[in-house]
C-alpha positions in Angstrom: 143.0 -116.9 72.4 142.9 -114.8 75.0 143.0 -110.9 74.6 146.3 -109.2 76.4 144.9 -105.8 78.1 146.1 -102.5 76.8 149.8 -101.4 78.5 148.7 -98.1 80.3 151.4 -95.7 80.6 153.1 -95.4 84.3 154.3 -92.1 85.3 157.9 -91.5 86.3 157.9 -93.4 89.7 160.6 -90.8 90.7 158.6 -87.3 90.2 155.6 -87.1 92.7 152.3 -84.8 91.6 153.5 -81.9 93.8 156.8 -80.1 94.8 157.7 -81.0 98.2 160.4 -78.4 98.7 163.8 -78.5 99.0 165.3 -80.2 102.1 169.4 -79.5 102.1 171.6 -76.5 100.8 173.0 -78.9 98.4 169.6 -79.2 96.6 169.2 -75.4 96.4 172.7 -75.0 95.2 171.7 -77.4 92.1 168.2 -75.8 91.6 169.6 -72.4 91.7 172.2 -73.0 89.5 169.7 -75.0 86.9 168.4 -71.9 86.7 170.8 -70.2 84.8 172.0 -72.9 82.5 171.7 -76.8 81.9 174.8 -78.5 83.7 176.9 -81.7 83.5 177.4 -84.3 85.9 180.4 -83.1 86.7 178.9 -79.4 86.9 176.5 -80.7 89.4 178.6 -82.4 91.6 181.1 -79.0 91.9 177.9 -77.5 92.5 176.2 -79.5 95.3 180.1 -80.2 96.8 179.6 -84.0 96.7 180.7 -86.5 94.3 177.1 -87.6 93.9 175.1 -84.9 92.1 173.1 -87.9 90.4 171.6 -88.8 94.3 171.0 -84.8 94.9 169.4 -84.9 90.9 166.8 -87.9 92.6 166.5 -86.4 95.9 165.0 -83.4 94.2 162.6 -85.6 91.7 161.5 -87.9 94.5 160.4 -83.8 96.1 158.7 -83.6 92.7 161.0 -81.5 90.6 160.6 -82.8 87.1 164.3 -82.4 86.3 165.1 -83.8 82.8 168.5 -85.7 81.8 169.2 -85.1 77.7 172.3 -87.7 76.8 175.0 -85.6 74.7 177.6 -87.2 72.8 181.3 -86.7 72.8 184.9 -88.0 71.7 186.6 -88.5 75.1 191.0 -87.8 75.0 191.4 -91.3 74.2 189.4 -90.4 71.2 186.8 -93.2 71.9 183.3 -92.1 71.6 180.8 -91.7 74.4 177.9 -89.5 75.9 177.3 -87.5 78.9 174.2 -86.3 80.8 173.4 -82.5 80.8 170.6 -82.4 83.2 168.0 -79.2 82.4 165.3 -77.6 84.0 161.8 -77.0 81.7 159.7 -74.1 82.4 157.2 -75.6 84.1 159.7 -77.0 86.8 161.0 -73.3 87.2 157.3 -72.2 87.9 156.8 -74.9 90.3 160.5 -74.0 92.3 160.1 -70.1 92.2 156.2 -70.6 93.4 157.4 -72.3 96.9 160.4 -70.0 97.4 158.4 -66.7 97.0 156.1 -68.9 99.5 158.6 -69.4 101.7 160.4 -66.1 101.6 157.0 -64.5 102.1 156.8 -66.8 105.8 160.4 -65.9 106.7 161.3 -69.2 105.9 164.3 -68.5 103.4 
């Protein structure tokens, strides 16, 4: 019988090794405001002004920002139950984001 090799663990596909930077005023509308608090969906698509927050949310990790998606529940006014993603941003994310803007405010660049 033969022996079936060891699964390795695959990193997320989505978050590269090193932030890239943001590229629209969309994305720094959504970083900026991750800042502050965790946000819905719904939060993040007021925020970005597009009805696609989730695309600006992979945009960002594609750049490399490790931005995490915790699954909340709730009773919608139908009273059927559901969940909802709150998207967050850890600490280590913030270091990575507020290292390239002081880099890029120091060249002028924002």
């Amino acid at each position: 019988m033969k022996k079936r090799p060891t699964p390795q663990k695959k990193p997320n596909a989505l978050v590269s090794e090193k932030f890239t930077g943001i590229e629209t005023p969309r994305q720094l509308r959504v970083v900026l405001s991750l800042l502050t608090a965790p946000k819905t969906r719904e939060q993040i698509d007021g925020i970005a002004g597009a009805s696609n927050g989730p695309e600006v949310i992979r945009q960002l990790r594609v750049n490399g920002l490790g931005i995490v998606c915790h699954m909340e529940k709730h009773i919608d006014r139908d009273g059927r139950k559901g969940s909802h993603g709150v998207y967050t941003l850890p600490m280590s994310e913030r270091m990575k984001f507020c290292q390239w803007r002081a880099a890029m405010e120091s060249r002028g660049l924002l």
